[in-house]
PyMOL CGO cylinders between C-alpha atoms (Angstrom):
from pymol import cmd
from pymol.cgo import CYLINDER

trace = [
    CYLINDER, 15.80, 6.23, -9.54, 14.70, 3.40, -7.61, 0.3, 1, 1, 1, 1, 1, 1,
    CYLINDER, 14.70, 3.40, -7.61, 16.82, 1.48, -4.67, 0.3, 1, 1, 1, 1, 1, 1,
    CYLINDER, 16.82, 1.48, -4.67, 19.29, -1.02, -5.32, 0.3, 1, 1, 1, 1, 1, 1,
    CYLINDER, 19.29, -1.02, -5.32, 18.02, -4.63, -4.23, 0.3, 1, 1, 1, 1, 1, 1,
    CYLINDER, 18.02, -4.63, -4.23, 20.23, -4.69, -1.49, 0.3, 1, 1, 1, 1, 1, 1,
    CYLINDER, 20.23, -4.69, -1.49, 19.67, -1.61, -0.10, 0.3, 1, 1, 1, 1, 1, 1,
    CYLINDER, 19.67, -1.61, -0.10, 16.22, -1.85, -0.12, 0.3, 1, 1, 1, 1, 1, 1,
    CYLINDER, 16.22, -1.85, -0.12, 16.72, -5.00, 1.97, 0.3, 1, 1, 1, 1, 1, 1,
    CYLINDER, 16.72, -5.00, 1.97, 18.84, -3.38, 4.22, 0.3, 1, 1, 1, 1, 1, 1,
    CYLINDER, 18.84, -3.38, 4.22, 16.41, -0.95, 4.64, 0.3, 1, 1, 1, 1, 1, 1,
    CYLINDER, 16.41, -0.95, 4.64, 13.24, -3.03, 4.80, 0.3, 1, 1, 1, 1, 1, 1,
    CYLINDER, 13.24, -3.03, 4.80, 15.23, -5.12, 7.91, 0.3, 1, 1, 1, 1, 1, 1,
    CYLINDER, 15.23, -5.12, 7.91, 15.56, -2.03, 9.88, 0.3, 1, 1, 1, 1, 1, 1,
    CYLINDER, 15.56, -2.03, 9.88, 12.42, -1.21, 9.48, 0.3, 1, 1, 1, 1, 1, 1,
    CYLINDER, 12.42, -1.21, 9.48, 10.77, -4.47, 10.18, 0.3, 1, 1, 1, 1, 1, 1,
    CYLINDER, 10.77, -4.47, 10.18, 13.07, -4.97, 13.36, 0.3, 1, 1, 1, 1, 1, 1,
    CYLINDER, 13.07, -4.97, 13.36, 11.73, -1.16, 14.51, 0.3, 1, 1, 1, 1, 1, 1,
    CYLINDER, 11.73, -1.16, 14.51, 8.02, -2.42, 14.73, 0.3, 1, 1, 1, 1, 1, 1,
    CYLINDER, 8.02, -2.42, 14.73, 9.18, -5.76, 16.23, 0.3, 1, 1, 1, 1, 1, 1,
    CYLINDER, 9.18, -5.76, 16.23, 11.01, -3.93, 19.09, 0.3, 1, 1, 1, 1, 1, 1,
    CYLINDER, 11.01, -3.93, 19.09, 7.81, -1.48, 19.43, 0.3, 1, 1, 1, 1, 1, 1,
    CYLINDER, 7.81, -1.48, 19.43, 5.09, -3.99, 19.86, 0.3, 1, 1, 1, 1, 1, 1,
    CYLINDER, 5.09, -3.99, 19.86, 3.50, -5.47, 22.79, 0.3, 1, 1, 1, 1, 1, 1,
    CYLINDER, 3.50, -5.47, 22.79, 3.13, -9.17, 21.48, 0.3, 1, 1, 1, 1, 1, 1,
    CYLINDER, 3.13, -9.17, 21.48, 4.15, -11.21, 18.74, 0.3, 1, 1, 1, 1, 1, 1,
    CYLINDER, 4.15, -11.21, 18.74, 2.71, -9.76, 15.39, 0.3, 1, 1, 1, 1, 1, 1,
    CYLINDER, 2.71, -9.76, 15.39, 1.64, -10.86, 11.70, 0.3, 1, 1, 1, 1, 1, 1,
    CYLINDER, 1.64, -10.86, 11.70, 3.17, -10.70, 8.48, 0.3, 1, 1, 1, 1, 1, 1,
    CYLINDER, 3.17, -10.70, 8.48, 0.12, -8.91, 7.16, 0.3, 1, 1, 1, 1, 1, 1,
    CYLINDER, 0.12, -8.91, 7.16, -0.15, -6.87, 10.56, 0.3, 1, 1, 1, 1, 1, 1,
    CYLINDER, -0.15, -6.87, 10.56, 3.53, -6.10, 9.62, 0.3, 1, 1, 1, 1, 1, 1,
    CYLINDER, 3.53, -6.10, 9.62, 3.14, -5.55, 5.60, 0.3, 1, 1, 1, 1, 1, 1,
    CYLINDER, 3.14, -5.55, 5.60, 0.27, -3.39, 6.45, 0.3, 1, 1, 1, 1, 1, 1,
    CYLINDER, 0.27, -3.39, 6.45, 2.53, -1.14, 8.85, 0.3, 1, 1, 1, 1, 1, 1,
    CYLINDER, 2.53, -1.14, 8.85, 5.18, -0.98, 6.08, 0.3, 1, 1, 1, 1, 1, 1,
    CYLINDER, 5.18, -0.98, 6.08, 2.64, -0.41, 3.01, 0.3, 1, 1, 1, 1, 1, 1,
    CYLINDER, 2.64, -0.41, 3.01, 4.22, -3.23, 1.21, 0.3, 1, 1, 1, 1, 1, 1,
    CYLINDER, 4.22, -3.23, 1.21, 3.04, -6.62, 0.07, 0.3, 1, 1, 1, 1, 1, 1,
    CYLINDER, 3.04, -6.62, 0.07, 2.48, -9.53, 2.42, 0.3, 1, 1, 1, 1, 1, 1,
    CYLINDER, 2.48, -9.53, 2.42, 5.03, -12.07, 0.33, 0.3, 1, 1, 1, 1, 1, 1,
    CYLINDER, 5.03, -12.07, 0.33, 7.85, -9.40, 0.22, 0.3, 1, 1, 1, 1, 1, 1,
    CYLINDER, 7.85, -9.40, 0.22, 7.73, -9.01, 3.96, 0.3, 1, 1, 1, 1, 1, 1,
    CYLINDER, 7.73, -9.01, 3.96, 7.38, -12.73, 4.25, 0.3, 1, 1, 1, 1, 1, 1,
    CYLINDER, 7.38, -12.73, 4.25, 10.43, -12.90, 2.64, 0.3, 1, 1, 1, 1, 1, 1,
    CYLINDER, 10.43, -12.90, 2.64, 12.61, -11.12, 4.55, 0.3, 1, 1, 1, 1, 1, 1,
    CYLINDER, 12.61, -11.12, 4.55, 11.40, -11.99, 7.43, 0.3, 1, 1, 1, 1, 1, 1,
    CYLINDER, 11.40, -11.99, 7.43, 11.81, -15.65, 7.09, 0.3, 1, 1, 1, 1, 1, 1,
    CYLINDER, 11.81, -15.65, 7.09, 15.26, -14.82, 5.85, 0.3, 1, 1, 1, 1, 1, 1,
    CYLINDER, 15.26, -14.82, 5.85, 15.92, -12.49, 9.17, 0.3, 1, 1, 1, 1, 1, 1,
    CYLINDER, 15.92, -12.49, 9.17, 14.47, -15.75, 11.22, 0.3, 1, 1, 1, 1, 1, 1,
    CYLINDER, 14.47, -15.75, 11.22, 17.38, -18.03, 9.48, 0.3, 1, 1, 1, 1, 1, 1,
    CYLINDER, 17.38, -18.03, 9.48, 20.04, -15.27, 10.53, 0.3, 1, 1, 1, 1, 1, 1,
    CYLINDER, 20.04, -15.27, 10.53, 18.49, -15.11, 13.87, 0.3, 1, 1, 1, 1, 1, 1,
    CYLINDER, 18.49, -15.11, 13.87, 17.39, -11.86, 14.10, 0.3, 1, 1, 1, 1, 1, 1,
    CYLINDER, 17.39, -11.86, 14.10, 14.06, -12.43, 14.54, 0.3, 1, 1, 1, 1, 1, 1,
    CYLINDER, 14.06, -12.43, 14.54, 12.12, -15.75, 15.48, 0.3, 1, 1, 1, 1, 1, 1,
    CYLINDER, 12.12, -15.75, 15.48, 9.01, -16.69, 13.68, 0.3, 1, 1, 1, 1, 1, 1,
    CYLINDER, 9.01, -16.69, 13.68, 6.20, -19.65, 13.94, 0.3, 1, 1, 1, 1, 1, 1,
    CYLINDER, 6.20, -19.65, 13.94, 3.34, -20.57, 11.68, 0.3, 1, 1, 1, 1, 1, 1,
    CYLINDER, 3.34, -20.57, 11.68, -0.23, -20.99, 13.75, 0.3, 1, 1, 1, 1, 1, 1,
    CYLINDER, -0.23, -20.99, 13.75, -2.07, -21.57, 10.70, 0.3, 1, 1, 1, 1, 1, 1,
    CYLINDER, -2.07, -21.57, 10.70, -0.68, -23.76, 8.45, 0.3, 1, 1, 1, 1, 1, 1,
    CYLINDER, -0.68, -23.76, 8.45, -3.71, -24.14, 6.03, 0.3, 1, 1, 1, 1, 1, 1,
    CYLINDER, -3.71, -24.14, 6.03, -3.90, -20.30, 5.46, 0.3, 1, 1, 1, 1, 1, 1,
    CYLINDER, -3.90, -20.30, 5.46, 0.26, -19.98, 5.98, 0.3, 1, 1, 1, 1, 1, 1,
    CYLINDER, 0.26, -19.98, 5.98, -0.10, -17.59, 8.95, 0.3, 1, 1, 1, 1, 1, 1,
    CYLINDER, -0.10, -17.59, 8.95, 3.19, -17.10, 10.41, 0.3, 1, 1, 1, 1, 1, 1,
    CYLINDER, 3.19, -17.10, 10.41, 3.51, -14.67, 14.11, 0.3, 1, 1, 1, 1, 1, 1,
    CYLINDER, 3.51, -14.67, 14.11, 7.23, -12.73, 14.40, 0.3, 1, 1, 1, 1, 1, 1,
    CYLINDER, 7.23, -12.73, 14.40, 8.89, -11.52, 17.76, 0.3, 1, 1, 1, 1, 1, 1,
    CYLINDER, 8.89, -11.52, 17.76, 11.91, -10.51, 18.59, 0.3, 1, 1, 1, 1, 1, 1,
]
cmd.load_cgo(trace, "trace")
């Protein structure tokens, strides 16, 4: 049986604020996605939806290729 869309969200926050606490400097979405084994949009997503709840704070640095860095 697979998750329920908002437990899977739930749980994909938790996990996303874990590495964000553990690292050293400001990381990538795919640095992150890769960490989490999941794809680089669906982390996207929640993270840009934990950055408008102000959880975490995000910035693009590469606007042609849409790279975005995440920190706590």
């Amino acid at each position: 049986m697979t998750e329920k869309p908002e437990k899977f969200d739930e749980v994909l926050q938790e996990k996303i604020y874990e590495i964000l606490k553990k690292a050293n400097a400001p990381l990538i979405t795919s640095e992150i996605a890769e960490m989490l084994k999941l794809e680089r949009r669906v982390v996207l997503r929640r993270l840009q939806r934990m950055a408008i709840e102000g959880k975490v704070k995000g910035r693009r640095v590469d606007v042609a290729n849409g790279i975005w860095i995440w920190w706590l």
